[in-house]
LOPA-312901 format. One line per field, with one value per residue (C-alpha): residue number from 1; residue in one letter; y, x, z. Coordinates in pm, 1 decimal, m for minus. Example, Ala and Ser with C-alpha at 12.3 -4.5 7.8 and 13.67 -1.06 7.14 Angstrom:
! residues 2
num = [1 2]
residu = [A S]
north = [m450.0 m106.0]
east = [1230.0 1367.0]
up = [780.0 714.0]
This chain:
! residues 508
num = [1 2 3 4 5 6 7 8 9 10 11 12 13 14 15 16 17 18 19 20 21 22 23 24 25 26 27 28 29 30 31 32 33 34 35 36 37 38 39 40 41 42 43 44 45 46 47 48 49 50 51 52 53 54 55 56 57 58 59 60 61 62 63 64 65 66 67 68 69 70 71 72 73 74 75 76 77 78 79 80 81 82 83 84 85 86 87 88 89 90 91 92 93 94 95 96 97 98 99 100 101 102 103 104 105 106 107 108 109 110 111 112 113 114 115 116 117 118 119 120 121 122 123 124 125 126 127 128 129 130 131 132 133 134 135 136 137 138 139 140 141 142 143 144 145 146 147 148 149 150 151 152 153 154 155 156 157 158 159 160 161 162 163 164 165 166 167 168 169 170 171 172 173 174 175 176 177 178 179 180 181 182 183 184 185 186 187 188 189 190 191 192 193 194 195 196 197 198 199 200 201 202 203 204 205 206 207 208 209 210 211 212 213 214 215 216 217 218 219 220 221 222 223 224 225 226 227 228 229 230 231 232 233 234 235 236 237 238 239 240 241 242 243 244 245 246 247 248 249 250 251 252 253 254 255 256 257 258 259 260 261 262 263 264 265 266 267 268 269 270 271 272 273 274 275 276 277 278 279 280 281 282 283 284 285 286 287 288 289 290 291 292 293 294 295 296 297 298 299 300 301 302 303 304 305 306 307 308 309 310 311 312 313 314 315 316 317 318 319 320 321 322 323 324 325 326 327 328 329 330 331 332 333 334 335 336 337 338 339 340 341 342 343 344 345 346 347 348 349 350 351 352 353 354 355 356 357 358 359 360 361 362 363 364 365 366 367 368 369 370 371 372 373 374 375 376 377 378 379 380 381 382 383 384 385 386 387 388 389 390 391 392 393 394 395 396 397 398 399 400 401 402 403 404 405 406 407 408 409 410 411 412 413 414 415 416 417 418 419 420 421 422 423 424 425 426 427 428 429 430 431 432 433 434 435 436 437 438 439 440 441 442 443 444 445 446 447 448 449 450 451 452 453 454 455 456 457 458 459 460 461 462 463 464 465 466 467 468 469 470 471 472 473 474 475 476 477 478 479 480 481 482 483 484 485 486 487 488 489 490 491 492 493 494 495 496 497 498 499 500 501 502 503 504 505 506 507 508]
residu = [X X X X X X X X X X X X X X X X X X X X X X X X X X X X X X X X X X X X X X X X X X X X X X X X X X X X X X X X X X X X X X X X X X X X X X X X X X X X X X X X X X X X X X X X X X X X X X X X X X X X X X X X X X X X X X X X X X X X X X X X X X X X X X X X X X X X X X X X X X X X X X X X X X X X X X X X X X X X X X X X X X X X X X X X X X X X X X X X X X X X X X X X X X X X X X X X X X X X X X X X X X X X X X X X X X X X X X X X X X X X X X X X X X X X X X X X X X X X X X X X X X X X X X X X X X X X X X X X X X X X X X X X X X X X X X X X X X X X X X X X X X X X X X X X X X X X X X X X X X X X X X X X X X X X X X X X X X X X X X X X X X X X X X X X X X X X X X X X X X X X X X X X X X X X X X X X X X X X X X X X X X X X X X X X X X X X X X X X X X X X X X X X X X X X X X X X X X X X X X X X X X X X X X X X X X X X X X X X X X X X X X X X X X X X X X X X X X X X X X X X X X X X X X X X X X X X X X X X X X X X X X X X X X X X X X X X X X X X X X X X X X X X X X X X X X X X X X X X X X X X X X X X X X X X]
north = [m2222.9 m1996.1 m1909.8 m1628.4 m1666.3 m1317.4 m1077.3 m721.0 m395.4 m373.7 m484.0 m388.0 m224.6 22.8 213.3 421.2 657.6 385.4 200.0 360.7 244.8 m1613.5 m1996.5 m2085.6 m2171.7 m2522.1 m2585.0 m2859.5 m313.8 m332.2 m433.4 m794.3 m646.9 m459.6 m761.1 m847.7 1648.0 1911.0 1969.7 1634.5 1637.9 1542.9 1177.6 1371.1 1587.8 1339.2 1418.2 1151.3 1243.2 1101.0 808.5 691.1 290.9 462.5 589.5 327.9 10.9 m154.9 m241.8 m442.3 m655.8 m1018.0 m1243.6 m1687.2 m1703.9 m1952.8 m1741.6 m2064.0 m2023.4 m2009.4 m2083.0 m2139.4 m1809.9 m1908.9 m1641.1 m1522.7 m1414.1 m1158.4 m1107.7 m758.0 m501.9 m156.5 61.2 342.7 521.9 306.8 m32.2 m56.5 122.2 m177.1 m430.3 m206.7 45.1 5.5 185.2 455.3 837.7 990.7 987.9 833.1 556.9 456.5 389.7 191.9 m33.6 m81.6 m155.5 m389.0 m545.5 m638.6 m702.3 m972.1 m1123.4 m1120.8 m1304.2 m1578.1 m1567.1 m1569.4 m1348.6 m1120.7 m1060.5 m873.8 m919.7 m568.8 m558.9 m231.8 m245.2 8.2 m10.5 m18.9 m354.3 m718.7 m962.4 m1220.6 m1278.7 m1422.4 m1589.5 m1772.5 m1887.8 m1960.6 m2177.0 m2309.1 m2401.1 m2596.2 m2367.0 m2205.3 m1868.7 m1692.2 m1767.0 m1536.2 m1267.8 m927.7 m921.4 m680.3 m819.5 m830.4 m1035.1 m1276.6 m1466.2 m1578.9 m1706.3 m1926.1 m2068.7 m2184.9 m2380.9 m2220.4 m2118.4 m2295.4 m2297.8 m2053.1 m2229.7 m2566.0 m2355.9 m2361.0 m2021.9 m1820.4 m1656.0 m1556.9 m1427.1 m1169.6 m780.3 m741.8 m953.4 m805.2 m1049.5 m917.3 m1031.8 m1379.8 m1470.4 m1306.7 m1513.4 m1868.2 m2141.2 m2471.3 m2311.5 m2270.1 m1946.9 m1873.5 m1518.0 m1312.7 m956.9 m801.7 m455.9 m581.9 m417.0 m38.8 8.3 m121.3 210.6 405.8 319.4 412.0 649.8 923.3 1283.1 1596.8 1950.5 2316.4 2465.9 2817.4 2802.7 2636.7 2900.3 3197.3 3048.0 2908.7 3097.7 3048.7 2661.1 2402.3 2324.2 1997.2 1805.0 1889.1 1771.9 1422.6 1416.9 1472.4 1178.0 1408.0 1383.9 1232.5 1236.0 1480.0 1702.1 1696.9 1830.3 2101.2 2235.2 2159.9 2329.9 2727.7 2707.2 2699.0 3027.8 3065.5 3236.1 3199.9 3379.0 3196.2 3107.1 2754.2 2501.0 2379.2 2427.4 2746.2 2737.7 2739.7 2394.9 2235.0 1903.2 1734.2 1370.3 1241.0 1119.6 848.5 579.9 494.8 530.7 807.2 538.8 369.6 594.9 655.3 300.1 215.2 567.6 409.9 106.3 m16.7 m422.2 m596.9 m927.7 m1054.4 m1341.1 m1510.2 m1658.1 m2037.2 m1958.6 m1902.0 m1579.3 m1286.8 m1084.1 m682.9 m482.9 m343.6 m368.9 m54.8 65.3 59.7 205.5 527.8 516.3 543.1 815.3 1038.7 995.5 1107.2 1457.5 1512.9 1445.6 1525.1 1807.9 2169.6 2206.1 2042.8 1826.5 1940.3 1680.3 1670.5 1367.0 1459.3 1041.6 990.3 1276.7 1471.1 1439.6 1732.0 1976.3 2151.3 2162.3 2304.4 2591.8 2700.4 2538.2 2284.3 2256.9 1871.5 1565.2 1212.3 994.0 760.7 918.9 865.9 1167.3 1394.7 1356.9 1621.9 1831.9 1945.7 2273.8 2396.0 2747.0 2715.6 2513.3 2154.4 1890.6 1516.5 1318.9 1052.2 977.3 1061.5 811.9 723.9 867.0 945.5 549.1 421.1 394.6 413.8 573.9 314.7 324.0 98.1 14.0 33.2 m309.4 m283.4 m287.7 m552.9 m932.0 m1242.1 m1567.3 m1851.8 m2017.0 m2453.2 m2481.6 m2352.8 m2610.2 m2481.8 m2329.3 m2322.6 m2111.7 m1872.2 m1850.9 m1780.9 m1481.3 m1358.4 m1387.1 m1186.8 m925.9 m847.6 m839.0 m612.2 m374.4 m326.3 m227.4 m29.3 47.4 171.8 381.8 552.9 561.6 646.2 862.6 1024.2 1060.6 1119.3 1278.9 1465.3 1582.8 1592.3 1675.1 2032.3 2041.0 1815.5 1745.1 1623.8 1378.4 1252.7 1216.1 986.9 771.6 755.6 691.8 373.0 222.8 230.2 11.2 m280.9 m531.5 m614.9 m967.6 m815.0 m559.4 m872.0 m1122.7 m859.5 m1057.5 m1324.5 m1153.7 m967.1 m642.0 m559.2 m212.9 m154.0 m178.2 120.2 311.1 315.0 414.7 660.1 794.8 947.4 1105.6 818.2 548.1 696.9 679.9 313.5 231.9 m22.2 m231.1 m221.9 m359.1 m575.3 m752.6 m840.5 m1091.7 m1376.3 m1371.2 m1250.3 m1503.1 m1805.3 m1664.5 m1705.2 m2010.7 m2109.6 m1957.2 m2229.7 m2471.3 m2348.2 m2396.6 m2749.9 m2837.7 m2742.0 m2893.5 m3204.7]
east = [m1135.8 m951.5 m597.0 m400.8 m63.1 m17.7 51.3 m15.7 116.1 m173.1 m537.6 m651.4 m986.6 m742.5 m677.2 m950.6 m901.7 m1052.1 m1291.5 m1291.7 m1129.3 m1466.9 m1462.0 m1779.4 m2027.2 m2158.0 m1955.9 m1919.2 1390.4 1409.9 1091.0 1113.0 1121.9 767.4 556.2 694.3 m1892.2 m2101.7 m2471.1 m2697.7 m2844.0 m3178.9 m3182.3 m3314.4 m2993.6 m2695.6 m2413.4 m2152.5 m1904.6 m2224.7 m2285.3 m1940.9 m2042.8 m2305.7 m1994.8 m1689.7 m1873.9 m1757.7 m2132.6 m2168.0 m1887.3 m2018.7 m1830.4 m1827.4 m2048.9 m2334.4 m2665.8 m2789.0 m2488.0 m2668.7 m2451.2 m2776.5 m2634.6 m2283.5 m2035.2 m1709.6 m1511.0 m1225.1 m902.7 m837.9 m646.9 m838.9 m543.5 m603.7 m844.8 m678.8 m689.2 m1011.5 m1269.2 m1138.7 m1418.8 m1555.1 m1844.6 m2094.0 m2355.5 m2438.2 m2341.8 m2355.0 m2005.0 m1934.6 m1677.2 m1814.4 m2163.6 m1998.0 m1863.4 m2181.0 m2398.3 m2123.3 m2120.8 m2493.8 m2518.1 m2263.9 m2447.7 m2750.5 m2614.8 m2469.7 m2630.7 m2409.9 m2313.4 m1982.1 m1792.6 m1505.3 m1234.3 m1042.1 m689.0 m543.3 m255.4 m187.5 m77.9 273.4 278.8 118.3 m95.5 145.4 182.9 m195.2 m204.0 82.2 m75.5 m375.9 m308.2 m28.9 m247.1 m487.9 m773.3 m1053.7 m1056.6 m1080.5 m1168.7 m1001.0 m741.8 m634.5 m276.6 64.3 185.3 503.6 433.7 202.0 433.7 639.4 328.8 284.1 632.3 514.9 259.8 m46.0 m190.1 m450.1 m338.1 m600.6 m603.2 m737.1 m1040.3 m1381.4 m1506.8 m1175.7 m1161.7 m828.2 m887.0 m1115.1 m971.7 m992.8 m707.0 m365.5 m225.9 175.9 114.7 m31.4 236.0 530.3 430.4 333.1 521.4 425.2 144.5 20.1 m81.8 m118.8 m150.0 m383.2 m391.1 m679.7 m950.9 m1044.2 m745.3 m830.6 m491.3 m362.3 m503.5 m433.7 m77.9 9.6 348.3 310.0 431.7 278.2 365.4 260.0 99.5 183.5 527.3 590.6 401.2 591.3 959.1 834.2 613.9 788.9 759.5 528.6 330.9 384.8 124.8 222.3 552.9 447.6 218.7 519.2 687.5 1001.2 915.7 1247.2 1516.7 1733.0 1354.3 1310.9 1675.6 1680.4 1373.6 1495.4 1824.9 1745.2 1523.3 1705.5 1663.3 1846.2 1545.1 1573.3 1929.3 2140.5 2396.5 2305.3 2038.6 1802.3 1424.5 1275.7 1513.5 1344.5 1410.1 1326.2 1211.7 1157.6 1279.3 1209.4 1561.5 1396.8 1512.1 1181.3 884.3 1034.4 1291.9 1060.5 892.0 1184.5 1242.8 894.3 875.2 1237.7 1090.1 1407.5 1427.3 1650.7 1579.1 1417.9 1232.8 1289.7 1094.0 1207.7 1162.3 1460.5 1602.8 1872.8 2002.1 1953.0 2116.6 2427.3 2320.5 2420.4 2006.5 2068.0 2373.2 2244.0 1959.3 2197.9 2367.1 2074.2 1937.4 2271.1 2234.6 1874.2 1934.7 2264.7 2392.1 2330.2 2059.2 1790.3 1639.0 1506.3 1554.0 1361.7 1238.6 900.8 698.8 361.9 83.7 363.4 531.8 357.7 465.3 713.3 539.4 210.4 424.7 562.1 919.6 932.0 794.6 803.0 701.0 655.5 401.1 135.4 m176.6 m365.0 m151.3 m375.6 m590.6 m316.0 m333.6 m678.5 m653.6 m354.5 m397.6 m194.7 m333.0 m147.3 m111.0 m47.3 175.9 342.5 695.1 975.9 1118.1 1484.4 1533.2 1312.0 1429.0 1220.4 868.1 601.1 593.6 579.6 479.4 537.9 183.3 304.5 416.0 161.4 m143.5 m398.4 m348.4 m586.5 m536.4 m720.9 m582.4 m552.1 m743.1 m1082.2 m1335.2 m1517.5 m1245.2 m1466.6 m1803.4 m1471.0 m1339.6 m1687.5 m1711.8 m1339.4 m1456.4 m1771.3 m1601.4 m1363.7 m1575.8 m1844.5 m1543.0 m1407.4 m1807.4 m1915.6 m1657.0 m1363.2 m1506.5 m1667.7 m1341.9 m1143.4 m1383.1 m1600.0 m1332.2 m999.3 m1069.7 m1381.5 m1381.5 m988.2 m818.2 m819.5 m851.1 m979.1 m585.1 m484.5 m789.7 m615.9 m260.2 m432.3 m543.9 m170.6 m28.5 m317.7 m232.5 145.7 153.0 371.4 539.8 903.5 988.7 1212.8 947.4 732.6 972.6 1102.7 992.2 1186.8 1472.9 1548.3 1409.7 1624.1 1431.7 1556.7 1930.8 1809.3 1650.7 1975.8 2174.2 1983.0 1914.2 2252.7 2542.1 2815.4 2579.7 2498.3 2852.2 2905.1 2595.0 2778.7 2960.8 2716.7 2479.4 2770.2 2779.4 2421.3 2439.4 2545.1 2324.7 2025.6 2013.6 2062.8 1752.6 1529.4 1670.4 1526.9 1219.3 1161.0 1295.4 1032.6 779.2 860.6 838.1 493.7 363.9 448.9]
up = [m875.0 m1113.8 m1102.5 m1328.2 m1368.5 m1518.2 m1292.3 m1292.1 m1133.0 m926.3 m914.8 m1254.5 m1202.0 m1018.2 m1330.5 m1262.1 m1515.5 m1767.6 m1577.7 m1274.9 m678.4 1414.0 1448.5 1325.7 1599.8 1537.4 1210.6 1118.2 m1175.5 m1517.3 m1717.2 m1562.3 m1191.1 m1293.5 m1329.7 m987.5 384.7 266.4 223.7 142.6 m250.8 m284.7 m499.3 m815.3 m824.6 m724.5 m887.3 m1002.4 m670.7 m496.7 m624.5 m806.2 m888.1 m1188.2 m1407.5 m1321.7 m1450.9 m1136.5 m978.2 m1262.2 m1196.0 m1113.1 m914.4 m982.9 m604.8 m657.9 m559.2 m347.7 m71.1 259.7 581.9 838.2 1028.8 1129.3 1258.2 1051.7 1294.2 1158.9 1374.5 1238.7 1386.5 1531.4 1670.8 1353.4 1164.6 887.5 965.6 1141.1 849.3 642.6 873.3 1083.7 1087.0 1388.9 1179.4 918.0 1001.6 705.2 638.4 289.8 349.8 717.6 523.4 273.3 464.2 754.2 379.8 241.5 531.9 578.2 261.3 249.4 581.6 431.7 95.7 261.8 595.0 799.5 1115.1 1112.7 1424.4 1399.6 1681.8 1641.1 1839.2 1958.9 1709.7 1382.6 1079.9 1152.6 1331.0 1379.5 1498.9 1464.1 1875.3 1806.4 1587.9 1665.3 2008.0 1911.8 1664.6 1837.9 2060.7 1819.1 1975.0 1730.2 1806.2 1506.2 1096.2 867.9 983.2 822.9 906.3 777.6 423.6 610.2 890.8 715.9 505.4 825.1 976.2 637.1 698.6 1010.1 856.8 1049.4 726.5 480.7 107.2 m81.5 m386.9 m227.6 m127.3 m309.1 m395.5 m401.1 m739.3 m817.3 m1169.2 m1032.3 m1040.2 m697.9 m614.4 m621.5 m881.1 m815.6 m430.6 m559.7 m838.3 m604.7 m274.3 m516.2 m470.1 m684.8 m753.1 m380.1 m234.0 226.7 198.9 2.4 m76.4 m239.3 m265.4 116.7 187.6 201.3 356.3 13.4 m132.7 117.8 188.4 m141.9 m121.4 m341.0 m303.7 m155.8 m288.0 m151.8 m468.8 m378.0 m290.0 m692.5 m821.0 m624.9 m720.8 m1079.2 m1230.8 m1598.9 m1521.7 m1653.3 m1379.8 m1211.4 m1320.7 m1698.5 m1593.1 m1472.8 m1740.8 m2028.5 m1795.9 m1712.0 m1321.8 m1234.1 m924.2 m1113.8 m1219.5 m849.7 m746.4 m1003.8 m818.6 m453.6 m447.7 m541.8 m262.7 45.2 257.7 560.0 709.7 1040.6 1012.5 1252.6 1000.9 939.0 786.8 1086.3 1121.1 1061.9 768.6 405.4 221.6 m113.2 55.4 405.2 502.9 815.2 972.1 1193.9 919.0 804.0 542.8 351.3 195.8 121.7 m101.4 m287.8 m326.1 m479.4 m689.2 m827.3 m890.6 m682.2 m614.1 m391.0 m490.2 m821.0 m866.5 m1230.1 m1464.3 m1348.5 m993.0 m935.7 m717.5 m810.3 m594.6 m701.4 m421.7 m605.7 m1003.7 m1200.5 m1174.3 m754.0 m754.9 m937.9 m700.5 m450.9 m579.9 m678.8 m333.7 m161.9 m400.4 m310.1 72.8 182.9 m71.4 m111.5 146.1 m85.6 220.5 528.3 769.6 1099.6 1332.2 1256.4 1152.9 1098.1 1183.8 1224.2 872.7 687.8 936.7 747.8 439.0 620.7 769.5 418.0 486.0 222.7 m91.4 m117.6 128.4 68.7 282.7 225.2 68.6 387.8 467.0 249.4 600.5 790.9 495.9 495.2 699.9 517.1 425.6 93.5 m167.3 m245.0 m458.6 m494.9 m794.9 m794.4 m672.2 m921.3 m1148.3 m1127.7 m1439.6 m1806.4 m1899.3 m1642.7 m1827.3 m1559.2 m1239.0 m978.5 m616.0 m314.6 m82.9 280.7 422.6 700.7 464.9 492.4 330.1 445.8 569.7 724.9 960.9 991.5 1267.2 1066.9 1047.7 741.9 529.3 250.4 402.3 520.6 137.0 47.5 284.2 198.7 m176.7 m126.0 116.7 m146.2 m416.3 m275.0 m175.0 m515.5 m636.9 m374.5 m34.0 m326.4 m524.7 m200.8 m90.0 m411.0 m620.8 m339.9 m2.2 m137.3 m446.8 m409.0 m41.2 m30.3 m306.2 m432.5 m792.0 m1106.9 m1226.4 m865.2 m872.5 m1237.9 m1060.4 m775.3 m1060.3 m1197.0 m802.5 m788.7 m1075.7 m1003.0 m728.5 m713.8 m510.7 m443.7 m282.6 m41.3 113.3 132.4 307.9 504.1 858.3 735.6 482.7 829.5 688.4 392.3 361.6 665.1 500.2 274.8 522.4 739.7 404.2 361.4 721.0 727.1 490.7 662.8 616.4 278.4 145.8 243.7 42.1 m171.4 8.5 264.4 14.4 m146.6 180.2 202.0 m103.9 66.2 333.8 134.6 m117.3 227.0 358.5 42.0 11.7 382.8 236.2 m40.8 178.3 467.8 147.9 65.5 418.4 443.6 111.9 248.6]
């Protein structure tokens, strides 16, 4: 079994640009902080949209799987969770439909039974994205019962479970390759400890991709106030999309159109931020490449909450959101979130890029780039995945661990040659997006992905995000930001400190 110990921003045959995105029956900040549906085409006339594994290079990525595995037809059963579109494509597809991402997955599916021969039974909960399956887990395993083999849980939920000691260590297993680009190295060298790894996080994960924060903008409404402008993909491109870029375009905008004397909806604002406390923080946070807690090069922890790089997040954030009218802000979450920006009220909205799917009957024509940098020192633009994507485990009570790495190692291999690109090249960027330099910017977003230990943790840090997304959530809250944060140190650091603790305990 192979093990890297140099991590990357993100999986990296997700630079696309270059290269391109059960128990078994009878078994016996700073640079350092960044390491942390159309018409069918006859065969003769695909075109590269169609088919996107010929011109990425990634079908002819091998993985280290002997070709003589052959599990005598066990089932893998997969605790997964069903309760979105989301979550459930990433295991399930009952069978082909013509629809490009569904097919995928029904032929990487059957293709990885009929590798290894085995039988896959997915167990699909009615939960989303945006929670667990911790409750579970927890009992069965608890319980010593064997109701399950591998499960496809939150990234922030998982790492609790671990604690508990309900989880195998990965790298023990036969068959797990860890070197392999479809493994999210930053998850694996940020959640190692003495060189043991619970949780995994990998291509598997569609949610991964598709809980990538990024920023939405309403094409028209740039071009009608700035027409003398570079456009904004020349500005990302020149690396001058910043906090203060965005500001500069946010605050000529506001129109009190609805003429009742104040700003409230049906007003015309620069930008919309959900005040429900919640993802659109987090966006900035990532885009800012914003850490609350650092982990060192000896293992050791720092805490990152009110260094002179957060601080001037702070402050940028309290311009674009609580002065001149820049922000729109509305209690509008989720499907809900493009709203204004569909209805020609804002020009800018952050989500996840899964929310390009409540964009496609907008009349005006959008775009997609990535989140703005905290400033032009910052070198790359940098995006948070949501905390509710996908990561893998295997629980202690599995019987064959190592037929279950096997699968897990197949699973995520077969993804990352056929299921991403479907979804990557063909989906988002061919059916979705609206232009070829939007498709180049989705590239940039992917490849900016990264990980922060106290997103991670945050079941067991007590949800430090959640600090952020209360200082942000309101101008009082906002100008208490620092000693807010200043008061968190103490009590931060104690909890990572139960966290190695919690590790020790279990390696013995």
């Amino acid at each position: 079994m192979k093990k890297t110990l140099i991590p990357a921003i993100l999986v990296t045959c997700l630079c696309i640009a270059g290269t391109v995105i059960t128990s078994c029956g009878g078994k016996g900040e700073e640079a350092e902080t960044q390491k942390q549906a159309g018409t069918s085409t006859p065969d003769t006339e695909k075109t590269e949209a169609e088919d996107p594994t010929e011109k990425n290079g990634r079908s002819d990525v091998k993985d280290s799987l002997p070709d003589t595995l052959d599990f005598g037809g066990e089932t893998i059963r997969v605790l997964a969770r069903g309760g979105d579109d989301d979550v459930k494509i990433e295991f399930y597809s009952e069978n082909t439909n013509g629809e490009v991402v569904n097919d995928a997955v029904f032929m990487r599916n059957e293709a990885v039974e009929e590798r290894l021969n085995v039988k896959m039974e997915v167990l699909l909960q009615n939960v989303t994205r945006h929670n667990h399956l911790a409750p579970e887990i927890r009992k069965s395993v608890s319980a010593g019962s064997d109701d399950f083999d591998l499960t496809a849980n939150s990234i922030y939920n998982m790492n609790s479970i671990a604690l508990e000691g309900m989880l195998l260590d990965l790298q023990e297993l036969d068959y797990l390759d860890f070197s392999q680009p479809w493994w999210n190295q930053a998850f694996l060298d940020l959640t190692e400890y003495n060189g043991r790894n619970y949780v995994a996080l990998g291509e598997l994960s569609q949610t991964m991709i598709s809980g990538a924060f990024c920023m939405f903008f309403n094409r028209d409404m740039y071009r009608e106030f700035y027409p003398d402008e570079p456009s904004l993909y020349e500005i990302v491109n020149a690396g001058e999309w910043t906090l203060d870029k965005m500001i500069s375009l946010c605050t000529p905008l506001y129109a009190d159109l609805n003429g009742n004397g104040k700003a409230d909806e049906g007003d015309r604002f620069g930008h919309f931020f959900t005040d429900t406390q919640t993802l659109g923080c987090d966006s900035f946070t990532g885009g800012c490449n914003i850490n609350l807690i650092i982990k060192n090069d000896d293992g050791s922890y720092t805490y990152n909450g009110v260094s002179d790089r957060t601080v001037k997040f702070y402050e940028k954030m309290g311009t674009l959101l609580f002065e001149n009218n820049n922000t729109c802000r509305l209690p509008y979450n989720n499907e809900d979130i493009m709203k204004t920006m569909v209805n020609d009220q804002t020009m800018f909205t952050t989500w996840m890029l899964t929310g390009i799917n409540y964009l496609r009957d907008m009349k005006d024509d959008f775009g997609i780039i990535p989140m703005p940098k905290l400033d032009e020192t910052q070198k790359e633009y940098n995006a948070f995945c949501h905390d509710g994507s996908s990561s893998f485990s295997i629980p202690i009570t599995e019987n064959s661990p190592n037929m279950v790495a096997a699968f897990l190692e197949a699973m995520c291999a077969e993804t990352y040659r056929t299921v991403t690109p479907a979804y990557f090249e063909t989906a988002l960027k061919g059916k979705y997006s609206r232009d070829s330099e939007t498709s180049q910017m989705l590239d940039l977003i992917v490849s900016g992905i990264y990980l922060d230990i106290a997103y991670i943790y945050g079941d067991n840090l007590q949800s430090p995000i959640g600090d952020l997304r209360t200082i942000l959530g309101s101008p009082a809250a906002h100008s208490k930001a620092v000693s807010t944060m200043t008061s968190k140190e103490k009590q931060m650091l104690k909890r990572m400190d139960t966290i190695i603790k919690g590790y020790e305990s279990i390696a013995q």
